[in-house]
N, C-alpha and C positions, 0 to 999 in steps of 0.2 A: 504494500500500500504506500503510495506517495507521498509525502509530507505535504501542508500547506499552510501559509501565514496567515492567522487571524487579524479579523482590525484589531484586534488589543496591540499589536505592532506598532513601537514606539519609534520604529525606524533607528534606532540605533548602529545597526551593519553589523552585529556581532556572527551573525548567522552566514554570511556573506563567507567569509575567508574559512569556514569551516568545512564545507563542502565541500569533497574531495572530488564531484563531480560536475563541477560549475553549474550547477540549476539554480542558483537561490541568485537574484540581481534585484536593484533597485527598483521598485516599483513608484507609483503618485497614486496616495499620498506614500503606502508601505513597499516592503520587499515583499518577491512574488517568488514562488518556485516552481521551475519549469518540472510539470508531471513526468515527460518523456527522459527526464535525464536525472529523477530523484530513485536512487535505489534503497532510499531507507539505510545508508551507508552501507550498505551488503558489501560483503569482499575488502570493504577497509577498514570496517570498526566494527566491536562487538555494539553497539547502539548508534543513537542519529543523532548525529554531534550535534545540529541545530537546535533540535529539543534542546540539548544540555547545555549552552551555552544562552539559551536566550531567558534573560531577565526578569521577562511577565508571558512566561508559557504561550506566546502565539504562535511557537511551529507546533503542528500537530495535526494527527493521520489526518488524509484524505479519503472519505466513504466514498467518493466517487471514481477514486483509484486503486482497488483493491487487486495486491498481485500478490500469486503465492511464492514460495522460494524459488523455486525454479524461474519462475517470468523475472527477478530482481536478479537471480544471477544470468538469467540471458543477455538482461538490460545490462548487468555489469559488463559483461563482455562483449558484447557492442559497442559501450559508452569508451571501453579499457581494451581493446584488443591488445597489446602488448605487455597484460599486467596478469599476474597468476592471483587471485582472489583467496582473501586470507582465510581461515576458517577457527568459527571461536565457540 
């Protein structure tokens, strides 16, 4: 499942430099994360850095993008062809 930024989103960018798979960019007024390239960190972190890093909890699943392991690690290797996907 994809991550996505609430309005509670104070814009701060902490969410930004965490993504290992550059989905998360500036949006107006907030940060937006691109569905297609959000693998829930699969294959780089045991959890989704953005969650853990943001301030007032506005990353958080997307019901509208539900993938199961397999589709996150497809998308990782797509997103990552030259990266062996960690496992934790």
């Amino acid at each position: 499942m994809a991550y996505q930024i609430s309005d509670a989103c104070i814009n701060c960018g902490a969410c930004e430099p965490e993504c290992p798979n550059s989905a998360i960019s500036e949006g107006d007024p907030t940060y937006l994360i691109n569905s297609n390239r959000c693998t829930e960190c699969f294959g780089h972190y045991e959890s989704s850095r953005c969650a853990e890093v943001c301030p007032v909890e506005a990353c958080q699943k997307d019901p509208a993008h539900q993938e199961t392991k397999e589709q996150l690690l497809a998308k990782f290797k797509k997103i990552n062809p030259d990266k062996t996907p960690k496992t934790f």
